[in-house]
Wavefront OBJ file of the C-alpha trace (Angstrom):
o trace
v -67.063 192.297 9.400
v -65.702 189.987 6.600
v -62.273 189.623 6.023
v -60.837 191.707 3.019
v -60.492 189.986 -0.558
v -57.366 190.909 -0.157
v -56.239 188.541 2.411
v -57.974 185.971 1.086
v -56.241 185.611 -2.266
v -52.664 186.223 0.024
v -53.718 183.236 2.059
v -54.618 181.401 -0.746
v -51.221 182.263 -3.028
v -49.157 181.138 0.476
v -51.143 177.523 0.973
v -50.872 176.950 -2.390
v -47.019 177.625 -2.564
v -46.457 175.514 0.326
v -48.136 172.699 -1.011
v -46.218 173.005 -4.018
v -43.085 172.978 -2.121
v -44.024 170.051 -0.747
v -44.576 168.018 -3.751
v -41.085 169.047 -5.534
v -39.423 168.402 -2.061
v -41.506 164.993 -2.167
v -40.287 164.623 -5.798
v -36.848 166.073 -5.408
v -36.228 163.376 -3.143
v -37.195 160.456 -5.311
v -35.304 161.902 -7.837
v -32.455 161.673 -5.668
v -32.990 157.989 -4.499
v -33.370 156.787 -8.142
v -30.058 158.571 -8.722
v -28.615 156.821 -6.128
v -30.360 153.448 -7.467
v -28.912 154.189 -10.846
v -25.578 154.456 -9.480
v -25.507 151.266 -7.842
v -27.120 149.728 -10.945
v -24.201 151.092 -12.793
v -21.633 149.872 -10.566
v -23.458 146.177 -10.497
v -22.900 146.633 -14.390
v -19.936 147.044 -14.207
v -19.247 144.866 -12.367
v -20.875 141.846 -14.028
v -19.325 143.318 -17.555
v -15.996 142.711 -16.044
v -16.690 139.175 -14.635
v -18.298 138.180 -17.986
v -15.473 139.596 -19.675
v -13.067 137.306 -17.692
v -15.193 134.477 -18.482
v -15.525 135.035 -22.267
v -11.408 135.099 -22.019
v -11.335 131.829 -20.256
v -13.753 130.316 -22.471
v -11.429 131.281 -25.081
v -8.476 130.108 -23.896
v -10.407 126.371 -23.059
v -11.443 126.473 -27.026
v -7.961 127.747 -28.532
v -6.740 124.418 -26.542
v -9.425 122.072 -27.573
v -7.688 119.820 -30.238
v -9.421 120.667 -33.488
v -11.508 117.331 -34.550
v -11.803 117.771 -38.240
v -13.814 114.944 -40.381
v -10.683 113.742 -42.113
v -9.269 113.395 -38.074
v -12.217 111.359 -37.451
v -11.909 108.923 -40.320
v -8.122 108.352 -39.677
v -9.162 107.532 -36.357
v -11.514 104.603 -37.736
v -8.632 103.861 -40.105
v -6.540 102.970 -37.513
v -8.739 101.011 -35.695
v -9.778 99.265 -38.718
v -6.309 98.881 -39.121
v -5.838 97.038 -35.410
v -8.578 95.076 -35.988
v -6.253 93.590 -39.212
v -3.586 92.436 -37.437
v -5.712 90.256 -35.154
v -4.824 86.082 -35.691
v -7.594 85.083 -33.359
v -11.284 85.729 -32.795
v -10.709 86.688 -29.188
v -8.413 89.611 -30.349
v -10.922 90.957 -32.593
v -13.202 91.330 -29.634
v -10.656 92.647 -27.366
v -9.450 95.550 -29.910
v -13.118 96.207 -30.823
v -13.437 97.359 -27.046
v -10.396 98.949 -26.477
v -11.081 100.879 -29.854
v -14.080 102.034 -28.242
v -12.478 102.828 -25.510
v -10.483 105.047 -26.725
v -13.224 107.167 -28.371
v -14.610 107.772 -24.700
v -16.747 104.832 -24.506
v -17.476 101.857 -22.252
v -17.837 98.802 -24.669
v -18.348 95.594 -23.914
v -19.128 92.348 -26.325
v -21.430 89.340 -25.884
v -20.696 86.124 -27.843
v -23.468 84.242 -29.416
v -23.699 80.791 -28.379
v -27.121 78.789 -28.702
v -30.171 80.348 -26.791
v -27.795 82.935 -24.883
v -25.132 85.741 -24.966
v -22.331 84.501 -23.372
v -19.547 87.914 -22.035
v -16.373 88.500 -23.929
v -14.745 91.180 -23.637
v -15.206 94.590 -21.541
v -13.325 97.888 -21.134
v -14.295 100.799 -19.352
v -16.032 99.109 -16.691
v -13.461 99.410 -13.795
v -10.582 97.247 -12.535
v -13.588 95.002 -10.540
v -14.851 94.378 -13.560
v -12.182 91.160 -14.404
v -12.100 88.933 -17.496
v -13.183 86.444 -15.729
v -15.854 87.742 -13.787
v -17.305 89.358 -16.977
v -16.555 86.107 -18.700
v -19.161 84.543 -16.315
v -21.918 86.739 -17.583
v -24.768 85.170 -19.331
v -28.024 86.698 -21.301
v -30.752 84.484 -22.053
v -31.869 85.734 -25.561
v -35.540 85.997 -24.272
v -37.963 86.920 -26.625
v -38.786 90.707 -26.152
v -35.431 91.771 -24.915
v -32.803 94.221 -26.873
v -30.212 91.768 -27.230
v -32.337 88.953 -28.761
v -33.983 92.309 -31.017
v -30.066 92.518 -32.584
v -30.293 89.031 -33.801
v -33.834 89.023 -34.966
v -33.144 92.174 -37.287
v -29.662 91.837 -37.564
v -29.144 95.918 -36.968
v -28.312 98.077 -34.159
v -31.104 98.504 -31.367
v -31.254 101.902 -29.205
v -32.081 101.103 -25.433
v -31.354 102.191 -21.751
v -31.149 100.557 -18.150
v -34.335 100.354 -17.966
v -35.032 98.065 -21.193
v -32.606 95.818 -18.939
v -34.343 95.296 -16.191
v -34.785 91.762 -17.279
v -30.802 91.116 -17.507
v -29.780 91.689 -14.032
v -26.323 90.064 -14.160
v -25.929 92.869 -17.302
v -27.232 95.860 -14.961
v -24.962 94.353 -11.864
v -21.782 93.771 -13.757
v -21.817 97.503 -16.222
v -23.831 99.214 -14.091
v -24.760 101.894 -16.717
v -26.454 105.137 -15.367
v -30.303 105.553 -15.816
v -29.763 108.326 -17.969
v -27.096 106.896 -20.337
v -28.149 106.053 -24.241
v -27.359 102.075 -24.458
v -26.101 101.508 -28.379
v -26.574 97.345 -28.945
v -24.718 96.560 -32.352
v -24.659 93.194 -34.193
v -21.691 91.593 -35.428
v -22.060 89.323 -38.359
v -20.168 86.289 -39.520
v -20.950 83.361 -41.596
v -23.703 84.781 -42.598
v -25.751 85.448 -38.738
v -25.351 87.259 -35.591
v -22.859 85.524 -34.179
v -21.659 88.755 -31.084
v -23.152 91.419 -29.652
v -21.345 95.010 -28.958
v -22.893 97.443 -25.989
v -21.623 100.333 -25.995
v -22.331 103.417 -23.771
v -21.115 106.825 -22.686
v -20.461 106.266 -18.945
v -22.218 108.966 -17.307
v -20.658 111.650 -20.052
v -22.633 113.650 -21.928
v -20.865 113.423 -25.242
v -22.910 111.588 -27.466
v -21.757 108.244 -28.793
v -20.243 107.621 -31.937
v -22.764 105.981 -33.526
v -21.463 105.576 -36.858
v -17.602 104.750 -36.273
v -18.566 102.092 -33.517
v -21.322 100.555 -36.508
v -18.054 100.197 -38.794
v -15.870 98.766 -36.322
v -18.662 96.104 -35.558
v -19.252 95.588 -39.514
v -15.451 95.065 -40.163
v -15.111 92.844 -36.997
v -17.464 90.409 -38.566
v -15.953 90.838 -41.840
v -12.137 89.946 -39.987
v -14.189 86.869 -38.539
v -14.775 85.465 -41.091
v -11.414 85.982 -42.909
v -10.342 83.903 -39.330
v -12.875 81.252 -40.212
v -11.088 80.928 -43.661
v -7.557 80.638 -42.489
v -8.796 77.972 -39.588
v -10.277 75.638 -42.507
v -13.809 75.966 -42.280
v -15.494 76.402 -45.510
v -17.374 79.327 -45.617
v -20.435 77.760 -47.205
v -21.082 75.338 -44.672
v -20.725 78.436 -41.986
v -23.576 80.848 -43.983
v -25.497 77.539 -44.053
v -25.435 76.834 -40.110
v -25.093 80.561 -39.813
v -28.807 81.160 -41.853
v -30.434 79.137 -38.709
v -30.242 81.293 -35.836
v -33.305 83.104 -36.236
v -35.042 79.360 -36.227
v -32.680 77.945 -33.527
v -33.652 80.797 -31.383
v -37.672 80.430 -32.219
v -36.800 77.117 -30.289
v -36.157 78.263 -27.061
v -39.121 77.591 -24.932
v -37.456 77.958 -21.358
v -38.255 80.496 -18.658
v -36.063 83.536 -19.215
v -36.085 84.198 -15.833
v -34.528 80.533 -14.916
v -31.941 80.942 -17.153
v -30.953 84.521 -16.159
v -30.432 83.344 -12.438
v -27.644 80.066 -13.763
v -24.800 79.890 -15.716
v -26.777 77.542 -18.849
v -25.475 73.734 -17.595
v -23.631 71.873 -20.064
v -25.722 69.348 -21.821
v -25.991 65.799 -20.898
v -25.279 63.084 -23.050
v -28.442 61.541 -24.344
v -29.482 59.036 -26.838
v -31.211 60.460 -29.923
v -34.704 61.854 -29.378
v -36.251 59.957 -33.189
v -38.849 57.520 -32.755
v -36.749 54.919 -35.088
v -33.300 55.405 -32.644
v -31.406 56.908 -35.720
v -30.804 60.612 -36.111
v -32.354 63.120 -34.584
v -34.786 65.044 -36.914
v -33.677 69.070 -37.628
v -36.555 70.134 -34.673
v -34.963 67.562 -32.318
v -31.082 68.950 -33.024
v -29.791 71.487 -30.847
v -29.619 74.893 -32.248
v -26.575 75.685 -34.226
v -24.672 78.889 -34.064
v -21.454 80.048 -35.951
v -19.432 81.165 -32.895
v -16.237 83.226 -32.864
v -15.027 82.466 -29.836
v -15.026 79.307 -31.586
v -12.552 80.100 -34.466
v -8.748 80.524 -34.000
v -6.098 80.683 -36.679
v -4.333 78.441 -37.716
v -1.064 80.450 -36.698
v -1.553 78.852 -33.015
v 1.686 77.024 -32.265
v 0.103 73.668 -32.461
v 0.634 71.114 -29.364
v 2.261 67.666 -29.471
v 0.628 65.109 -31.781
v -0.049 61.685 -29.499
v 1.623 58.777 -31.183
v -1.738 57.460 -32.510
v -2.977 60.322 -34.139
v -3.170 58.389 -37.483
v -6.302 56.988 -38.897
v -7.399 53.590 -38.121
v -8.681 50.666 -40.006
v -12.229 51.972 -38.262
v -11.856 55.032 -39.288
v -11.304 54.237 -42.919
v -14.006 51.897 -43.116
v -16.201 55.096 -42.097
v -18.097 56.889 -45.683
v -16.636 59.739 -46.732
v -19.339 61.747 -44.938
v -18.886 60.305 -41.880
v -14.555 60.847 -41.743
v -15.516 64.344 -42.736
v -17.560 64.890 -40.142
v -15.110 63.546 -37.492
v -12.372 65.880 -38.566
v -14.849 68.717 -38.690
v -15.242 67.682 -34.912
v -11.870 67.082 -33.882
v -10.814 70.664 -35.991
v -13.221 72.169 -34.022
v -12.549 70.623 -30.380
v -8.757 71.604 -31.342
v -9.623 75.238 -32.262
v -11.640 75.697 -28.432
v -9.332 73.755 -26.364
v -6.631 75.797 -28.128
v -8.558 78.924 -27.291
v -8.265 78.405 -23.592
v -4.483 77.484 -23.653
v -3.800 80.748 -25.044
v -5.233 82.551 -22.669
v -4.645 81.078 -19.525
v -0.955 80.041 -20.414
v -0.498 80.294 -16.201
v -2.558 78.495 -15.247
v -2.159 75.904 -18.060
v 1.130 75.931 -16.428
v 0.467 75.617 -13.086
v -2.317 73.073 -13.324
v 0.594 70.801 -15.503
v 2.626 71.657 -12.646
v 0.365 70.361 -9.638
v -2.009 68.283 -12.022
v -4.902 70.027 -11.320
v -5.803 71.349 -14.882
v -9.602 71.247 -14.826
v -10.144 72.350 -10.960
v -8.623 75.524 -12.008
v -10.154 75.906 -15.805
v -13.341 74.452 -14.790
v -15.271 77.305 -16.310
v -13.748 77.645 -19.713
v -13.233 74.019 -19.973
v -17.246 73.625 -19.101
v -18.010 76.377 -21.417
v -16.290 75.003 -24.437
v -17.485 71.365 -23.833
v -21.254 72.785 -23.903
v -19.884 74.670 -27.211
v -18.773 71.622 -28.614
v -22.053 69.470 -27.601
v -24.258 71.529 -28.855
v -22.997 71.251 -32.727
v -21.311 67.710 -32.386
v -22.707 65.960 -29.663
v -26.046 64.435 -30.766
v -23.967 63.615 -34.304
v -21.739 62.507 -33.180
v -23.201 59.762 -30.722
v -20.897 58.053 -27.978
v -18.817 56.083 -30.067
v -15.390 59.076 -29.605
v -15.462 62.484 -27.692
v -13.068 64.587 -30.286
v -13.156 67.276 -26.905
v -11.529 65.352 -24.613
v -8.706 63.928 -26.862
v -8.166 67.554 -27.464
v -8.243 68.444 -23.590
v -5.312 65.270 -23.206
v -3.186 66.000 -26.072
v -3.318 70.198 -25.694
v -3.595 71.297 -22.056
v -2.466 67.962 -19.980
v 0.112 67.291 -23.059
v -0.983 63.968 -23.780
v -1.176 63.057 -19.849
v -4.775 62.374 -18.808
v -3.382 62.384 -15.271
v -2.591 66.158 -15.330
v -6.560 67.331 -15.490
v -6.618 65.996 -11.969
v -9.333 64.132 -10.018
v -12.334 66.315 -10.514
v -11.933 65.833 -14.274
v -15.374 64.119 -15.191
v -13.190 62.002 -18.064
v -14.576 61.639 -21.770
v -18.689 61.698 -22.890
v -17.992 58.490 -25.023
l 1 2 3 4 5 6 7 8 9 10 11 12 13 14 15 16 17 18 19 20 21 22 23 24 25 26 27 28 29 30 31 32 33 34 35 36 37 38 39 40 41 42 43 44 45 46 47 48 49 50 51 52 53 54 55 56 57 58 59 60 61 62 63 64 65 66 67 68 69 70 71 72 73 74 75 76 77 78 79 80 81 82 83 84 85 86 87 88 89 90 91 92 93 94 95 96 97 98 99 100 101 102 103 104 105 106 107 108 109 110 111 112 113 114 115 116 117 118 119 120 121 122 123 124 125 126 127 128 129 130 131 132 133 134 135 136 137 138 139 140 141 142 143 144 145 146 147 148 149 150 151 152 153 154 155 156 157 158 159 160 161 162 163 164 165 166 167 168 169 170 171 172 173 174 175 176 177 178 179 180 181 182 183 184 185 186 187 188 189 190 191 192 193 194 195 196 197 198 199 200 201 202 203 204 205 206 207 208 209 210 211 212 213 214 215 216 217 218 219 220 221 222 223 224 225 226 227 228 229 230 231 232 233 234 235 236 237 238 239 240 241 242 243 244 245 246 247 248 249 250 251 252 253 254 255 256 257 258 259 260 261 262 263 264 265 266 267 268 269 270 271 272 273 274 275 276 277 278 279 280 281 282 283 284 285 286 287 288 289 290 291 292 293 294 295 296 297 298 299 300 301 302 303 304 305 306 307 308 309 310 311 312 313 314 315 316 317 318 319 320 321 322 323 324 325 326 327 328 329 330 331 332 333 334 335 336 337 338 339 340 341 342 343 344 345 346 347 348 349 350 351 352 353 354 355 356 357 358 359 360 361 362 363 364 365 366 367 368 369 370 371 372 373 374 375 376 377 378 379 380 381 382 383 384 385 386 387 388 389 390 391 392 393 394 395 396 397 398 399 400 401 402 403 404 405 406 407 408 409 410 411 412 413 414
C-alpha cells in the first residue's frame, strides 16, 4: 500500500526546514565572523588614526621650528655675501669667500683657476679636512675639448653635469668625490673680458637642490671684484680685455693628449729660442697662449718687500724704446704681484725656509707654478737677456739673499 499524502507533504515540510536551518546557521555564522573581522578592522583604525595623529603633531612641531626662508631672507643672504666678497684686497680672497659663501648655503664649492690649456685648483670647502689647500692646490684639468669645464670657457655660461661627465678628470672625481647621483653646477667667472676661473659647485649627497641663481651672482660679482683688483694692481684694463678676448683661440691651440696631461702636473716650460724662421719674434700662432689669470693679480695694498740697492734704471735700460721699458715693467709688475702671492700665503714657511735657507725645497710647487705663469706671457718676449721672476724670488721671499732659496734652486732663465 502507498504511503498516505499526508506523510509525504510532513516529510517534505521537516527536510525542507532542516535544510533551511542549516543555511541561516551556515549564514549566521559568517555573519558572526565578519562581525568579528569588523571589529578588529575597527580597532586597526584606530589604531593607525592615533599613530597618524601623533605624526601629523610631530610634523607640525618640525615645521613651526623650521626658520621661515622668505625671498627678501634670501636676497639679504646674497647681500651679504656680495658684501664679503667687497672687502677682499686680493684675488685669492675672492676665491676663498666665493667657497665659503657657498658653503654656507649647504654646498660643496670648489674653484679652478684658468691658466693656459688647463684648470689649475684654488680653493675648496666642503670637501673634508683630507681635502688640504695644498693637496687641492695640486689639482690640474686639462681643458680637453669635449669636457664640461673647457664647455664653460667656450660659451662663457654655466654648464649642468654629473660624475659621470667626469670620468675623463680623474684627479677631479678622486679629490671631491661627488656622489653619482649629485647635480654638478660648473659656473664661469669672468674678468678682463674671458673666463679666467671656474666654480663647481654641488649638493654633497643632500637632496636640497642647489641654488642656482645666488651661486650665478656670486660668480658674476667675483669677476666683476677681479677686475676692480686688476685696476688697483696697475694693469690697464684694455690691455687685459685684449689678452683676455684670446682664450677661446689660445685654447683651439692645444693639440696634446688629454689623457697625458691629466696623469702630470703640466711641466714648466723650457727656455727656448724663438720658433720664426728669421730668429726675431715669434709669430701670434707660435706665442704661447695668453690668459688673464687671477691668481695672478694682487693689490697693491701688499706690504711691499725691501727694494735691492740697484733697483734704479740703468743706462741699458734707458737706451731701451719706450715699448720695450714698458714691457719690462709690465714683467717685473707682474713677477712682483705672483711672487708676492706666495709670500702671503705661506708666511711660515717663507719664514722657516729664511730661517734654514731652504726657500724653494719647501715652496717648490708654488714657486714652479708661478714661474710657468710667468713664462707663458713673458717668457718668449722677453728672450734671455733678464728673468724679472727670479729678481722677484731674491728681493721678496730670500730678501735680497740668493743664498736663502737653497741648493735645489735651479737659479735665473736668463
Amino acid at each position: 500500500m502507498s504511503e498516505p499524502p499526508s506523510n509525504v507533504l510532513a516529510d517534505q515540510i521537516r527536510a525542507a526546514r532542516e535544510r533551511l536551518t542549516a543555511e541561516l546557521n551556515s549564514h549566521a555564522e559568517k555573519i558572526d565572523k565578519l562581525l568579528e573581522d569588523g571589529a578588529n578592522l575597527r580597532q586597526q583604525h584606530q589604531q593607525v588614526a592615533r599613530e597618524a595623529e601623533q605624526q601629523w603633531e610631530a610634523l607640525a612641531r618640525a615645521e613651526a621650528s623650521l626658520p621661515r626662508v622668505s625671498p627678501d631672507t634670501v636676497l639679504e643672504n646674497v647681500l651679504a655675501a656680495v658684501r664679503n666678497l667687497i672687502t677682499c684686497t686680493l684675488p685669492q680672497q675672492v676665491l676663498h669667500v666665493l667657497t665659503e659663501e657657498a658653503l654656507g648655503w649647504g654646498v660643496r664649492a670648489a674653484v679652478f683657476d684658468v691658466r693656459g690649456k688647463a684648470a689649475w685648483g684654488a680653493a675648496a670647502k666642503g670637501f673634508g679636512p683630507e681635502l688640504a689647500d695644498e693637496t687641492f692646490r695640486a689639482v690640474v684639468v686639462p681643458l680637453s675639448p669635449g669636457g664640461p669645464f673647457r664647455q664653460v670657457c667656450d660659451i662663457a655660461d654655466h654648464v649642468d653635469t654629473n660624475a659621470g661627465a667626469l670620468k675623463k678628470h680623474r684627479s677631479v672625481l678622486e679629490k671631491l668625490k661627488p656622489s653619482a647621483d649629485d647635480p654638478i653646477l660648473l659656473l664661469p667667472i669672468r674678468s678682463a673680458g674671458a673666463v679666467t676661473a671656474i666654480l663647481y659647485a654641488d649638493p654633497g649627497g643632500k637632496r636640497d637642490p642647489l641654488p642656482v641663481n645666488a651661486l650665478k651672482i656670486l660668480a658674476e660679482f667675483a669677476g666683476a671684484q677681479l677686475d676692480r683688483l686688476m685696476g688697483l694692481s696697475g694693469e690697464t684694463l684694455g690691455d687685459a680685455a685684449t689678452e683676455g678676448a684670446e682664450v677661446a683661440e689660445a685654447v683651439e691651440e692645444v693639440t696634446e693628449p688629454a689623457a697625458e696631461e691629466a696623469t702630470s702636473e703640466p711641466a714648466a716650460p723650457q727656455d727656448a729660442e724663438p720658433a720664426g724662421g728669421d730668429g726675431g719674434t715669434p709669430t701670434r700662432a707660435e706665442q704661447p697662449p695668453e690668459i688673464a689669470t687671477p691668481a695672478g693679480l694682487v693689490s697693491t695694498e701688499l706690504t711691499p718687500a725691501p727694494q735691492p740697492p740697484d733697483t734704479a734704471p740703468g743706462s741699458d735700460f734707458l737706451a731701451l724704446s719706450e715699448a720695450e721699458q714698458k714691457l719690462h715693467k709690465d714683467a717685473k709688475r707682474f713677477a712682483k704681484l705672483l711672487v708676492s702671492e706666495i709670500e702671503l700665503y705661506n708666511k711660515g714657511k717663507v719664514a722657516d725656509g729664511r730661517q734654514n735657507k731652504d726657500l724653494y725645497a719647501r715652496l717648490k710647487a708654488d714657486i714652479d707654478r708661478s714661474r710657468q705663469t710667468f713664462d707663458k706671457r713673458f717668457g718668449k718676449v722677453l728672450g734671455k737677456e733678464t728673468d724679472h721672476f727670479h729678481e722677484e724670488l731674491v728681493r721678496i721671499l730670500a730678501a735680497n739673499d740668493s743664498s736663502l732659496l737653497g741648493p735645489d734652486y735651479p737659479g735665473p732663465a736668463a
